[in-house]
C-alpha positions, 0 to 999 in steps of 0.5 A: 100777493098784494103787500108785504107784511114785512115790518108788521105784527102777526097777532094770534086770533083766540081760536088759534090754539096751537101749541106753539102760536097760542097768544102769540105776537109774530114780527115778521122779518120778511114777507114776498110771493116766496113765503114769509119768516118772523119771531115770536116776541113774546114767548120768553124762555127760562134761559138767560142771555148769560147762559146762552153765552156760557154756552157758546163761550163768549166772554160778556161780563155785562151785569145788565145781561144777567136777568134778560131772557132769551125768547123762543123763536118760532119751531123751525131751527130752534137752535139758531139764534137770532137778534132783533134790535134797534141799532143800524151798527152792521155786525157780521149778518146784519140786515134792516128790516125797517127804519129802526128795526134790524135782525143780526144773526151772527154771535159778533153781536151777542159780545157787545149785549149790555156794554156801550157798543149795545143796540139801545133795545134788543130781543134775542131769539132762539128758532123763528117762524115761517110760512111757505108761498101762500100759507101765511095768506090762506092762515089770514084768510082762515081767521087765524091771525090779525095783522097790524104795522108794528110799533117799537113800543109793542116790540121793544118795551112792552113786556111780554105778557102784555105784548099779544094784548097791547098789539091788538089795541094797535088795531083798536081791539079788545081781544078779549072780546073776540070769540073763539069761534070763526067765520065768514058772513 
């Protein structure tokens, strides 16, 4: 492996139709010669992060919280939920994935969502991505993703039905412009 993608978006090339990564935008959380993990940014789910809470019996009566969805993740433990965020505040598993960017898996964070101890941004997630030694490099190599640093604009403030469009302008591209079809010249 040349270098870690780590702190980079995945972008989801037209041709990859897969159900579970079609149009997708992936942040990657970590990426070595081990294999890579990321999040779907931009697949939010019908579930707000009120329910979730009600479902985990954390008390937030923030009324910012009521309207914000919970995003899928990725397929792999779909159950575990995940935070990415902007604010180096250390809750119980927090970890810095970049200078601004840190991913907190521990639910001390999901009681300070919407009051003055939030993270100015933040996405919560429900399941992640990865990929096993190699296979992140052999779906590049195949032309199933497009790859690009990330930018906090992309990742916390575009919405998420403009996020796969605004990740590839990063890269200078109209990606309705691609074709579905791939290859090598």
């Amino acid at each position: 492996m040349d270098s870690s993608l780590q702190n980079h978006f995945l972008i989801a090339m037209p041709s990859l139709v897969d159900t579970f990564f079609y149009r997708t935008v992936i942040y990657i959380c970590e990426h070595d010669d081990q294999g890579a993990m990321g999040i779907i940014i931009n697949r939010p789910t019908p579930i707000t992060l009120t329910e979730l809470l009600t479902h985990f019996e954390i008390s937030n009566t923030s009324e910012t919280i009521v309207n914000t969805p919970v995003f899928f993740g990725g397929p792999v433990q779909k159950n575990q939920g995940m935070v990415l965020h902007n604010s180096d505040t250390e809750w119980k598993n927090t970890i810095k994935i970049a200078d601004d960017v840190f991913l907190t898996t521990s639910t001390d964070i999901l009681k300070d969502m919407g009051t003055d101890k939030s993270p100015e941004h933040a996405l919560v997630s429900l399941g992640y991505s990865s990929w096993g030694a190699g296979q992140l490099e052999q779906e590049i190599a195949e032309n199933s993703w497009l790859t690009v640093d990330s930018n906090d604009d992309v990742l916390f403030k575009t919405p998420a039905d403009k996020q796969w469009h605004a990740a590839a302008n990063l890269l200078g591209i109209d990606i309705n412009l691609m074709s579905n079809a791939t290859g090598h010249a």
